[in-house]
C-alpha positions in Angstrom: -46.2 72.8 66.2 -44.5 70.3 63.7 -44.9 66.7 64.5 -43.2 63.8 63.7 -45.3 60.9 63.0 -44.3 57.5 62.5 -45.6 56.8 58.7 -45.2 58.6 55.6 -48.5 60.5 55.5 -51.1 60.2 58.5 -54.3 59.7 57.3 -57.3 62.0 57.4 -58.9 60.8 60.9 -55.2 60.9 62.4 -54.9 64.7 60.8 -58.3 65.7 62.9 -57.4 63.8 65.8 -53.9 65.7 66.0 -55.4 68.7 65.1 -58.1 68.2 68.0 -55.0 67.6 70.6 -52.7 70.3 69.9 -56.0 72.9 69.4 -56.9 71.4 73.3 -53.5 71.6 74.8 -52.5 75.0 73.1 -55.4 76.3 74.4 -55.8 74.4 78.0 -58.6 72.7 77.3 -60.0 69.2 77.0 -60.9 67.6 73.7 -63.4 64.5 73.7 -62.1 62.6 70.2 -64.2 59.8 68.7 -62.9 57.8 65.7 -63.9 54.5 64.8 -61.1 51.7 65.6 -58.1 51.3 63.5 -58.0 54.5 62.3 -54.8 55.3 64.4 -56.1 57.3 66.9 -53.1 56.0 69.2 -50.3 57.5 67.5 -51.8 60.1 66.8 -53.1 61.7 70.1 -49.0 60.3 70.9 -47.5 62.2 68.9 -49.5 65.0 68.8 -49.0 65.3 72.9 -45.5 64.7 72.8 -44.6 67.6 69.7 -46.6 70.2 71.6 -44.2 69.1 74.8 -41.2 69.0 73.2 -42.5 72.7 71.5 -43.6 73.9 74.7 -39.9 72.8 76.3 -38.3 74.6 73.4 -40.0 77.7 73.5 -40.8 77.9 77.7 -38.1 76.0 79.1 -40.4 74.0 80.6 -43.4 71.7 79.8 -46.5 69.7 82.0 -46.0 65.7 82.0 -48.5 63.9 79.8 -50.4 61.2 81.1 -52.0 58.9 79.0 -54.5 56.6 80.3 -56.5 53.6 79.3 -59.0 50.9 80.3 -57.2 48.2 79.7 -54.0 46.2 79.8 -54.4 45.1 75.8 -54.7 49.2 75.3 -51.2 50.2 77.5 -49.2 47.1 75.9 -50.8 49.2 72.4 -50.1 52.4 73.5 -46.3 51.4 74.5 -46.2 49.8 70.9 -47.3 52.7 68.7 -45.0 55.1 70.9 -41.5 52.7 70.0 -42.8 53.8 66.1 -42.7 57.2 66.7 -39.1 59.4 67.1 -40.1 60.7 70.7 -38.6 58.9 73.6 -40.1 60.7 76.3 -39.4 58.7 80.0 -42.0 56.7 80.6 -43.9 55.0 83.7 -46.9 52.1 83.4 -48.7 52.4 86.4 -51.9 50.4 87.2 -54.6 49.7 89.7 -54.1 46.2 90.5 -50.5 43.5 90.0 -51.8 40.9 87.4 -50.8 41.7 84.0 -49.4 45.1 84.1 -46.2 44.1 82.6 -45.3 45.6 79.2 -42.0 43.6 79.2 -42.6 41.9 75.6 -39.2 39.0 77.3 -41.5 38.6 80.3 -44.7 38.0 79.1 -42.9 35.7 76.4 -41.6 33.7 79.2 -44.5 33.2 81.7 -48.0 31.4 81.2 -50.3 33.2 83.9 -50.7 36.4 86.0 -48.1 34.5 89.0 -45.7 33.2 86.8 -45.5 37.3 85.1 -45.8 39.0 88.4 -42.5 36.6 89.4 -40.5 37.1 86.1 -41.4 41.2 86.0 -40.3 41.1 89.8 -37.4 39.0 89.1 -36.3 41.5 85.6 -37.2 44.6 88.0 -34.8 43.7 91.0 -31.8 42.3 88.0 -32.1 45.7 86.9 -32.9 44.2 83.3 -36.5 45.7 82.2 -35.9 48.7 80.3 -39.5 49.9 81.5 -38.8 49.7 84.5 -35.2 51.7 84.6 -34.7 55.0 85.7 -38.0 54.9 87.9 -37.2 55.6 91.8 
């Protein structure tokens, strides 16, 4: 599986971490990865998930959805900015288990000071039809 990763030459913890995905998803498994932090273990369990789909589509026709979770909101608003780095542009979908500061919208959370003042502006962008995160959804 050949993947495309967002920097000239990933470094050794990203190689293992990648190589630890696509082993686990190849083989239907499911891979515990530990690396210490800023090593880049975002983009590359990203990219390494989104290769082997786009592989899997390729060779099967057909491939599972990837879901990628995290604790918190500082991680998804991460997560959403190491996967606009990489070349995939896989549809995506922040969900979340309560309303206050969910919102990935870099213009909203620029233009609101607490958790009501973002829940009103991601409402607002959502019915305008303006958020790119939010188009597409049903």
């Amino acid at each position: 599986v050949e993947v495309f990763f967002p920097f000239a030459q990933p470094l050794e913890p990203q190689k293992a971490v990648m190589k630890s995905v696509l082993e686990a998803l190849s083989l239907r498994k499911h891979a515990v990865l530990e690396s210490p932090t800023g090593t880049g273990k975002t983009a590359a369990v990203l990219c390494a998930a989104l290769a082997w789909q786009r592989h899997r589509m390729a060779k099967a026709g057909a491939a599972p959805q990837i879901m990628y979770a995290t604790r918190t909101h500082a991680q998804v608003r991460q997560a959403m900015k190491e996967l606009r780095r990489t070349p995939y542009r896989p549809v995506v979908a922040v969900l979340g288990s309560r309303e206050a500061g969910l919102c990935v919208n870099p213009a909203v959370l620029q233009s609101a000071d607490n958790d009501g003042q973002i829940r009103q502006a991601c409402r607002q962008a959502r019915q305008q039809k303006s958020c790119q995160f939010h188009s597409g959804l049903l």
